[in-house]
N, C-alpha and C positions, 0 to 999 in steps of 0.2 A: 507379217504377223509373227508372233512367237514360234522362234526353232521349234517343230517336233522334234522328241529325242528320241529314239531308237534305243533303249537296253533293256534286254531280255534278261532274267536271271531271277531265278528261285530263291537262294538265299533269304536267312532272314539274320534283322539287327536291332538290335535295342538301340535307346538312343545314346548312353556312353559309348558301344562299339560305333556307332555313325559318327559321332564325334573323333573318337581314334583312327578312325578311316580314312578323316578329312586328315586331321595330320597337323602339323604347326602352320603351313602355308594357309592353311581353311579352303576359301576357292575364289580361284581366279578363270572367270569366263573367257576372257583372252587368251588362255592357254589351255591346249587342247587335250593336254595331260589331266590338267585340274579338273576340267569341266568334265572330262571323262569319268574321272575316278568321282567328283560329287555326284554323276549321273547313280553311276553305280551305286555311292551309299544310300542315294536317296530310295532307288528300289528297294533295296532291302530294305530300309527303315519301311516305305508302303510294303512289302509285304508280311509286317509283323502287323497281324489282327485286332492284337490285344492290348497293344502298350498304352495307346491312347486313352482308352477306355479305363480302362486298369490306373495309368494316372491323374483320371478326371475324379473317379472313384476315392481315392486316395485323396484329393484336394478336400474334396467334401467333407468326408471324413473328419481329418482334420484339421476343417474349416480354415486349410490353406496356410495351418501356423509354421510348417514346416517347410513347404516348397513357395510357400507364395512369392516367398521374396525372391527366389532364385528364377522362378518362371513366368513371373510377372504377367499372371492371369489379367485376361479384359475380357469387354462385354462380346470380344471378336477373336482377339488373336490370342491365341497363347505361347508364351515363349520358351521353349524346350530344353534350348540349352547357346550359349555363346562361342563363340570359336575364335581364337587368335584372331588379332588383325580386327576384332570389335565384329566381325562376320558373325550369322546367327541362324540357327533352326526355328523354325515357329511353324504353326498349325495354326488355317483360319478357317472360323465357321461361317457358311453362306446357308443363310435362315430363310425361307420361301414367301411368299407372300402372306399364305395361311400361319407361319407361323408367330406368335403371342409378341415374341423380341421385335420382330418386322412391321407388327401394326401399333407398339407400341413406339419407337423409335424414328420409323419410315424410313424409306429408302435409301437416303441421301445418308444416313449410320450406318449404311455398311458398303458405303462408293458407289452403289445402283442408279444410275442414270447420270452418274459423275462422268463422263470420258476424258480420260488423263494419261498423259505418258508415265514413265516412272526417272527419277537421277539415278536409279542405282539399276544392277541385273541381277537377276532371281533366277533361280530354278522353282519351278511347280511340280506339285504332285495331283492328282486327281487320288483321294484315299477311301472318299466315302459318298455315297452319294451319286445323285447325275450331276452334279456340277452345276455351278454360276456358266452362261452365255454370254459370249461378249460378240460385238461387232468388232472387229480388228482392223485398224488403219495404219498406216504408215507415213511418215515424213522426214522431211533433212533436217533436223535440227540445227547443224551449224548454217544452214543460209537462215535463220530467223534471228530477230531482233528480241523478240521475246516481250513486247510493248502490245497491251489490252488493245484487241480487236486486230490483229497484225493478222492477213490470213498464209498458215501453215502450209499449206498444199499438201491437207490428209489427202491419202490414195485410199479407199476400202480395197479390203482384202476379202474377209469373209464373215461369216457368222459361226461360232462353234461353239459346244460345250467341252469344260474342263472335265471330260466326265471318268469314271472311275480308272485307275491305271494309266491314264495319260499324262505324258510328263511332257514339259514346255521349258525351255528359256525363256524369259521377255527381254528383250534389250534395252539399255539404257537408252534413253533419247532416240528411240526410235519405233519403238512400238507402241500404239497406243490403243487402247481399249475403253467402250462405252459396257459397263456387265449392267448384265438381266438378271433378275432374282431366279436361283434353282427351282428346280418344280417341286423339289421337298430339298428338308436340310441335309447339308452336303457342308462337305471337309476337304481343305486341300493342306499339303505339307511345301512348307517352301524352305530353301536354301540363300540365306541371302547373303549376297555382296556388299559388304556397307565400309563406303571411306568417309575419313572427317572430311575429307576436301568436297565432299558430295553437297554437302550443306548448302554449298556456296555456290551449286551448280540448279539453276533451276526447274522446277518440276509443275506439268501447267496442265489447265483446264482448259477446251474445250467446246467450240460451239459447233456441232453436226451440221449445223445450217448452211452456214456458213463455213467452215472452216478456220476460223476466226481463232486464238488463243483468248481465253476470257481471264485469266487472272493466273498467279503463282499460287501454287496449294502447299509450298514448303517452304514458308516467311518464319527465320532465325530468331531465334531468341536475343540474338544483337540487335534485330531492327526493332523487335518489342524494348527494348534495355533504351537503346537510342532513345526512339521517342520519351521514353517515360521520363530520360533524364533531361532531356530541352523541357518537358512539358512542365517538369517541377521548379524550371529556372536556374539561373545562375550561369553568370558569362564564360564559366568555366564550359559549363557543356555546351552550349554556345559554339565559342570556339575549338572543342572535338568536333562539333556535325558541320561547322565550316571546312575544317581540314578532312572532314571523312567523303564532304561532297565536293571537291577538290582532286585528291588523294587516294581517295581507296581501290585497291585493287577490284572488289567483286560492286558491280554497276547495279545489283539491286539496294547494296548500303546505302552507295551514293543517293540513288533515286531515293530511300529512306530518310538521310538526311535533312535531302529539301523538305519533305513530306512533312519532317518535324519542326522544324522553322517554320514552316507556313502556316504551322496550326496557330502559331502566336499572333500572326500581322493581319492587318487590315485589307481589305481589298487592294485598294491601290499599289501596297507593301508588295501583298501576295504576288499580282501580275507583275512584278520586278524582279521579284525573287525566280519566278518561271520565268522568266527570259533569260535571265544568267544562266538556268538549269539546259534551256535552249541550247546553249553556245558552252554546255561545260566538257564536252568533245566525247562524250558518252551518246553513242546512237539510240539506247533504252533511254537513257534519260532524257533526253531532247524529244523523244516521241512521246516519252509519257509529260512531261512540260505540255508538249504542244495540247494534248487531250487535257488536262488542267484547265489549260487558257481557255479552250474550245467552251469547255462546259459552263463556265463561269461568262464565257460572254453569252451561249445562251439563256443564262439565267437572271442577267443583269436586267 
């Protein structure tokens, strides 16, 4: 499950001083220095009472003309402030069942019954609230293939709430969590670690039953660009989604590729095309080909 962190400290920080705290490196959870020192800003950011409040205040006000663009309010998160390095502070709100957002949106709007790992590491805050519930699991990422219905080998850990003053690391690729709606609305502050290369790293969903991987929850604005550009035609793009499923370094473009091509051809085409994707020496794509073929012969 996610590191517990251990930092005591009274202190208090605004969020420019938390920002300055972090420093130009931002934060790096592999190094014990960083994570330290983000532990520490982070407390004192949770132990100032008022900022939050005081800047939700202030959005309303006025109606958001001033900071909105800078802190890129949503229906969940709000973004505090950015850090070198594309790194970022945000505050997310966990709405209870009983609350109005919750029964107007459901569950599935604010991740509840989603279980997913993360590509990237965070630090959490517990700031308000009893906290979101999660089941807590664990796996290897790098023995997985990362191909729908692939079973992970989740270990459970436990069951906990984020609840007020407790602070967590989640780790990249290896913590995974199913959350439970708070029993009233609740706030956490998080620290995150965000690389471009993360993009490209996948981030997946979950089936408790089984153990199973059900799908990627962090699909690139390249593999939407892709398809859209085979789907409008022209042997120009054509021949990029040849070369991209070929060629490409990151094996979900690839597997994207076929995916776009295939939308154009016929059955008989199709089943051709996934058998080349079989033998294209990618072990995601050859699994996910084989599920292709599978479902299409059941359907025949």
């Amino acid at each position: 499950m996610p590191h517990l962190i251990d930092c005591i400290d009274t202190g208090v920080a605004d969020v420019a001083e938390t920002v300055s705290a972090l420093g130009e490196e931002g934060f790096n959870p592999a190094d014990e220095s960083s994570l330290s020192g983000a532990a520490l800003a982070l407390r004192r950011l949770g132990n100032n009472r008022e900022f939050l409040g005081d800047m939700l205040v202030d959005g309303l006000r006025e109606r958001q003309r001033e900071i909105g663009e800078v802190n890129a309010y949503g229906a969940q998160a709000i973004m505090l402030a950015r850090l070198p390095g594309g790194h970022f502070i945000r505050a997310n709100i966990w709405p209870s069942e009983h609350d109005a957002c919750f029964q107007a949106s459901g569950a599935r709007s604010f991740v509840y019954g989603l279980p997913h790992d993360h590509n990237f590491s965070f630090l959490t805050l517990g700031y308000f609230g009893p906290g979101y519930e999660s089941d807590y699991y664990e796996y290897d990422h790098a023995a997985t293939i990362g191909y729908r219905g692939e079973r992970a080998g989740l270990r459970f850990i436990e069951r906990s709430a984020l609840s007020e003053g407790k602070m967590m690391l989640y780790r990249a690729h290896v913590d995974v969590h199913a959350q439970l709606p708070a029993r009233s609305m609740s706030v956490s502050l998080n620290i995150v670690r965000s690389d471009p290369a993360e993009a490209w790293i996948d981030q997946y969903g979950f089936d408790l039953a089984t153990g199973a991987i059900t799908g990627v929850l962090n699909s690139t604005s390249t593999e939407t660009f892709l398809r859209c550009a085979v789907g409008l035609g022209g042997d120009e793009a054509l021949d990029l989604a040849e070369h991209f499923g070929r060629h490409h370094p990151c094996d979900r473009l690839r597997l994207a590729s076929f995916e776009a091509r295939a939308m154009l051809l016929d059955k008989a085409a199709r089943d051709e095309l996934w058998r080349r994707a079989e033998r294209s020496g990618s072990r995601l794509v050859a699994a996910e080909a084989r599920l292709k073929r599978s479902k299409a012969d059941c359907l025949a």
